[in-house]
C-alpha positions in Angstrom: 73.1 -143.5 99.4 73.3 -143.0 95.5 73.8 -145.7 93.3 75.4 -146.1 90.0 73.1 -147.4 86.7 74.8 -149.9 85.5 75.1 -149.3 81.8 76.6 -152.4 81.3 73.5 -154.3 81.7 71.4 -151.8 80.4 73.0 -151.5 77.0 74.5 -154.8 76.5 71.6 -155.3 74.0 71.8 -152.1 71.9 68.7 -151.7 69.2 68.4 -149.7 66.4 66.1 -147.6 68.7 69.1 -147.0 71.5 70.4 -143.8 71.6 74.0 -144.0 69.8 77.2 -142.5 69.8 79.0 -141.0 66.7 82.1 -140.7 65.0 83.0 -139.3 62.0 85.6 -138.2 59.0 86.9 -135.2 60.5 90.0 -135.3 57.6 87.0 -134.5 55.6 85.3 -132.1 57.7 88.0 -130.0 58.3 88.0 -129.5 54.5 84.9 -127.9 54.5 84.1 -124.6 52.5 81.9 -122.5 54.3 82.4 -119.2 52.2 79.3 -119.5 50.4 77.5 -118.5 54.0 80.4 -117.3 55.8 78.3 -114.0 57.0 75.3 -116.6 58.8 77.6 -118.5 60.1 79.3 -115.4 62.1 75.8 -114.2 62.8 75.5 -117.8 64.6 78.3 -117.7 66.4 77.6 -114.3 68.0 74.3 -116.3 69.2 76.4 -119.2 70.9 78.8 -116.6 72.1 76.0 -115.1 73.8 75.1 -117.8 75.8 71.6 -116.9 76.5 70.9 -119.6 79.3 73.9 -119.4 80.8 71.9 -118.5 84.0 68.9 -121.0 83.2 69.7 -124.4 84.4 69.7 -123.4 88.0 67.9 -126.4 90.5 65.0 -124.0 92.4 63.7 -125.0 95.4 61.4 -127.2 93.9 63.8 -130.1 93.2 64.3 -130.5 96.9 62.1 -132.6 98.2 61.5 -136.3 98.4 59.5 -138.1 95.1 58.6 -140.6 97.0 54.9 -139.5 96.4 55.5 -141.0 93.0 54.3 -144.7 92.5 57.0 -146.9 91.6 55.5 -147.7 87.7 55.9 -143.7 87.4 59.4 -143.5 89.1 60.8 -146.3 86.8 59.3 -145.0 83.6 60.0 -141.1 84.9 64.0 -142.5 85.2 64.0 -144.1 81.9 63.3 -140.9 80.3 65.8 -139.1 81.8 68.5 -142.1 81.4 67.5 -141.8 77.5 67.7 -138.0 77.4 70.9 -137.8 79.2 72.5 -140.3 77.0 71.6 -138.9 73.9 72.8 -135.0 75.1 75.9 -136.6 76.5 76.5 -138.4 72.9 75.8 -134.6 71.8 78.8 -133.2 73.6 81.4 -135.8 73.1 80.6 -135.4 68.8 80.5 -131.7 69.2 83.8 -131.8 71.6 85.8 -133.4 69.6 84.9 -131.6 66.6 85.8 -129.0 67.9 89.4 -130.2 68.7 90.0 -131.4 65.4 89.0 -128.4 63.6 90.3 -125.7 65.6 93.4 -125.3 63.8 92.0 -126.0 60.0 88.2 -124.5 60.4 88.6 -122.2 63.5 84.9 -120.3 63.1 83.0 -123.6 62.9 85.5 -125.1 65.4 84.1 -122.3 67.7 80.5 -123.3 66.9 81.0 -126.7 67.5 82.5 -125.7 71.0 79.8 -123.6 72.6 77.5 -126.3 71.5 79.3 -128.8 73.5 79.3 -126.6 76.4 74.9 -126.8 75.9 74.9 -129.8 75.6 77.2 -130.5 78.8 75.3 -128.3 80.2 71.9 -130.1 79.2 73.4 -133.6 80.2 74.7 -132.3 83.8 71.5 -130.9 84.3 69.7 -134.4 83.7 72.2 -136.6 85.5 71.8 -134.0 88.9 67.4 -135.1 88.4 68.4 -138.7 88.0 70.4 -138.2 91.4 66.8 -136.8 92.8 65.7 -140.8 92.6 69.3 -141.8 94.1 70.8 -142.7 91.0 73.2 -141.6 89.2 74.7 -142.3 85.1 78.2 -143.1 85.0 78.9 -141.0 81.9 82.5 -141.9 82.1 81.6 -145.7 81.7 79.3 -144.6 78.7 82.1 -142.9 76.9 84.3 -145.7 77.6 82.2 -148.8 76.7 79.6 -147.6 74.3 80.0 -148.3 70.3 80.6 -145.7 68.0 78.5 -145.2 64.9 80.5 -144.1 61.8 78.5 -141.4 59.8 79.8 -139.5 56.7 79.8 -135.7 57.5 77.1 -135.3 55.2 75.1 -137.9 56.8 75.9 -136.5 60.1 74.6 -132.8 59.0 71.5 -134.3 57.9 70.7 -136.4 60.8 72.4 -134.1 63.6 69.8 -131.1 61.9 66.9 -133.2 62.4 68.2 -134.2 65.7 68.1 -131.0 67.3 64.5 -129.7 65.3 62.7 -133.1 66.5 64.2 -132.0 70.4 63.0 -128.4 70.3 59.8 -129.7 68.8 59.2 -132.2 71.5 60.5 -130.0 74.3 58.1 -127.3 73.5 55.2 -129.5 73.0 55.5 -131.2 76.2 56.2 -127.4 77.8 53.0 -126.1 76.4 50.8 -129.3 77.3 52.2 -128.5 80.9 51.6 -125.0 80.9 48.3 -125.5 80.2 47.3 -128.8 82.3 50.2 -128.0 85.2 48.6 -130.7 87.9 50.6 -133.1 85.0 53.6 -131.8 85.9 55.1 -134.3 88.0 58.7 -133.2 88.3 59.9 -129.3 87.9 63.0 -129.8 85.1 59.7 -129.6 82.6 59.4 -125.9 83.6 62.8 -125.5 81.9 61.5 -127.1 78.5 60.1 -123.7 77.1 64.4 -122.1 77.3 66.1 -125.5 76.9 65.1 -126.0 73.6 66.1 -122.7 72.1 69.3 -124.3 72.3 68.2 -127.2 70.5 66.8 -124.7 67.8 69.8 -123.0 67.6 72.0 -126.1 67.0 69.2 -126.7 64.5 70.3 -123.4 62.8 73.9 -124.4 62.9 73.5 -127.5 60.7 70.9 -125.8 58.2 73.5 -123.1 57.7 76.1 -126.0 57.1 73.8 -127.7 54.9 73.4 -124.4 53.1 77.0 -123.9 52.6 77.3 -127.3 50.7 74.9 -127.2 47.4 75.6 -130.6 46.7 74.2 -132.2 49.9 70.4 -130.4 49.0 70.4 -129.4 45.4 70.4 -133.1 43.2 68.6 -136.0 43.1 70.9 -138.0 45.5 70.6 -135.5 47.8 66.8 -135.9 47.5 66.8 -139.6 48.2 69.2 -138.8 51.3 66.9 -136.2 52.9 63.8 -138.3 52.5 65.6 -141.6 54.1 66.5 -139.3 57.0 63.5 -137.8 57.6 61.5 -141.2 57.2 64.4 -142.7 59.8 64.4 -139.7 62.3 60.8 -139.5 62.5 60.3 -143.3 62.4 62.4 -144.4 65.5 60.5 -141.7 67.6 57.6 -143.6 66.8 58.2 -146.6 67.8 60.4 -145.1 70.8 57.3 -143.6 71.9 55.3 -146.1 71.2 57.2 -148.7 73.7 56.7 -145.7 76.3 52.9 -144.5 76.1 52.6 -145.4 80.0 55.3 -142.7 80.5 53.8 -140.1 78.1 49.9 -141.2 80.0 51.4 -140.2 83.3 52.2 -136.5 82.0 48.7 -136.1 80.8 50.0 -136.9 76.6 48.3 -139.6 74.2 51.7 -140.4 72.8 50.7 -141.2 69.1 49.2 -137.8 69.0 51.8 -136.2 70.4 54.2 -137.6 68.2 52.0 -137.3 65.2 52.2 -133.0 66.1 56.3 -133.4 66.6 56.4 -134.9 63.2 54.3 -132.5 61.6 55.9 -129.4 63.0 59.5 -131.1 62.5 58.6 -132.0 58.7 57.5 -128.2 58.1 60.6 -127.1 59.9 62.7 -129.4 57.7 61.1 -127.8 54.4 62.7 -124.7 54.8 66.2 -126.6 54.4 65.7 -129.9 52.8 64.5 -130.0 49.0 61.9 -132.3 50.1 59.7 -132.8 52.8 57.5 -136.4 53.5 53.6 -136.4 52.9 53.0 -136.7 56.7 48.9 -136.2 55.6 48.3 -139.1 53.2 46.4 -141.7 55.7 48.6 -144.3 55.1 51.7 -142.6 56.6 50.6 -142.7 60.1 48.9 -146.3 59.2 51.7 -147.9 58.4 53.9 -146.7 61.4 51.4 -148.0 63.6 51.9 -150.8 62.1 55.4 -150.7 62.4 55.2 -149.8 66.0 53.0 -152.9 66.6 55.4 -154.9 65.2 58.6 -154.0 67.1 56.6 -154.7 70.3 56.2 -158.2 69.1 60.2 -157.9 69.1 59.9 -157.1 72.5 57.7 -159.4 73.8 59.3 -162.2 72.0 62.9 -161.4 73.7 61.2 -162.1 76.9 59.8 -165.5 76.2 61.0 -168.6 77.8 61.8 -170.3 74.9 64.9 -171.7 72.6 66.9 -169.0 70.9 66.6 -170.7 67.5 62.7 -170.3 67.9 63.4 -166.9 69.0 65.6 -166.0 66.1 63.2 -167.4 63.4 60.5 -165.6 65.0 62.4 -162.3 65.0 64.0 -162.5 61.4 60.2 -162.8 60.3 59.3 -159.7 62.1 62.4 -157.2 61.0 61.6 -158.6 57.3 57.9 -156.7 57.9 59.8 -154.2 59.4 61.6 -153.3 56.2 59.1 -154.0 53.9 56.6 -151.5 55.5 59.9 -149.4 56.1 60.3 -149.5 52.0 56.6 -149.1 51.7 57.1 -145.4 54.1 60.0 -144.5 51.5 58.1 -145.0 48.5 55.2 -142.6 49.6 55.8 -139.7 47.0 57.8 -136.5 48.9 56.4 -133.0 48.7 58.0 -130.5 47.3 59.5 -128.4 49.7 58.5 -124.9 48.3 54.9 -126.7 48.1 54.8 -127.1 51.3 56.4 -123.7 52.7 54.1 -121.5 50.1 50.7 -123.2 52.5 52.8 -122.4 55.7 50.9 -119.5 57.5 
């Protein structure tokens, strides 16, 4: 018998590290002037129209069996993932869907886009869901659309953060696809064969919103826009951290030391991000990684002390100290000088 994760105790205490839902001004993005790149944004939509894994996300024999080989510390942290990555491709589709709907009239070729992207990432999050039914579970997405908040962003600040979304998911896809390829008795569950495919759709989103970006100057080519790109970047990368860092049993089990492996995603993500952004983050200095350890460190003191058995004013005093270190090490990330990007992209092989 299959039963139902019950969200409502699962995200009754949303974090800045939960995976969120968005909303956003879509008066204002149906007012959007694409001509500028109107030619790579057809090009694009031939891609999406193509639907190149259309045929991929096909359960093979291997999914059917039982995984009760599995210890139980494995299973639970194995489930989580897949929770977490449904989730966040679910909150995909439902911003992309409705995108589409609003635009369809005003902004019909980006309407388009944002429609085959929702059927990936329905796609992606149905594929997820029918795993997490492997363990006799299942997500009630319908309850998540329902009952989760929505998190306004500007459409600028949506392009930014949605483009790193996407680069940071085929970077970590494809580095957890490669590990496997190469150490396969780490391969404890076959959807990792479909990694290497899977997140060409994630790069091709990517593609989208650097081609969006690209159509609006103003959101890459001033100061502001500097600042902007740096705090997402710095944010982006950040939360993976310390995501990552709550879950290095789970990263242990597939054969990854999950510092390392994030340190790669950054780096690779960051050099991907310097072909749009007008800045990229100096990912080499020492101190970079230093103080995110530190960071990460710190937020699983926040953890630790939500478990205590102790008064909540203790707990809240305790706590406020701890997110004030938070941000001043978060202010100290932000004021590490950027690189310029075309710095950057001229020592690119």
């Amino acid at each position: 018998m299959q039963n139902t994760i019950n969200q409502s105790d699962r995200y009754a205490k949303e974090t800045l590290l939960t995976p969120r839902f968005y909303t956003t001004d879509f008066d204002e993005m149906a007012k959007l002037d694409i001509s500028l790149n109107i030619e790579e944004f057809e090009a694009i939509l031939q891609e999406f129209r193509a639907d190149y894994n259309k045929q991929h996300f096909i359960r093979d024999l291997e999914f059917d069996q039982s995984w009760n080989h599995l210890d139980n510390k494995t299973k639970s942290l194995f489930i989580e993932f897949l929770e977490r990555s449904c989730t966040a491709e679910f909150s995909g589709f439902l911003l992309y869907k409705e995108l589409s709907r609003r635009l369809e009239k005003k902004n019909p070729i980006i309407a388009e886009c944002f429609l085959l992207m929702s059927r990936d990432e329905a796609r992606h999050a149905g594929f997820l869901n029918k795993a997490i039914a492997d363990f006799n579970l299942s997500l009630d997405l319908g309850f998540l659309t329902k009952s989760r908040k929505y998190t306004f962003f500007s459409p600028k600040f949506i392009f930014y953060a949605t483009y790193l979304s996407e680069k940071i998911g085929y970077w970590r896809y494809i580095t957890i696809y490669r590990h496997l390829e190469k150490y396969p008795e780490y391969r404890i569950y076959p959807i990792f064969k479909f990694f290497e495919n899977w997140c060409q759709d994630e790069n091709r989103h990517g593609d989208f919103f650097a081609a969006l970006l690209r159509s609006q100057p103003q959101f890459l080519n001033n100061n502001v826009s500097k600042l902007w790109c740096k705090f997402f970047l710095l944010s982006v990368f950040a939360t993976m951290y310390l995501n990552d860092f709550q879950r290095s049993d789970f990263y242990k089990s597939i054969g990854l030391d999950a510092r390392q492996y994030n340190m790669q995603v950054i780096r690779k993500t960051n050099e991907s991000a310097s072909r749009i952004f007008p800045i990229a983050l100096n990912v080499d200095t020492p101190i970079f990684f230093k103080y995110l350890d530190t960071c990460a460190s710190k937020n699983k003191m926040l953890t630790e002390i939500e478990k205590k058995d102790t008064n909540l004013i203790h707990k809240f005093l305790l706590k406020s100290m701890i997110y004030a270190e938070l941000a001043g090490y978060f202010a100290k990330l932000y004021l590490i000088p950027p690189i310029n990007s075309n710095a950057l992209r001229n020592t690119l092989k």
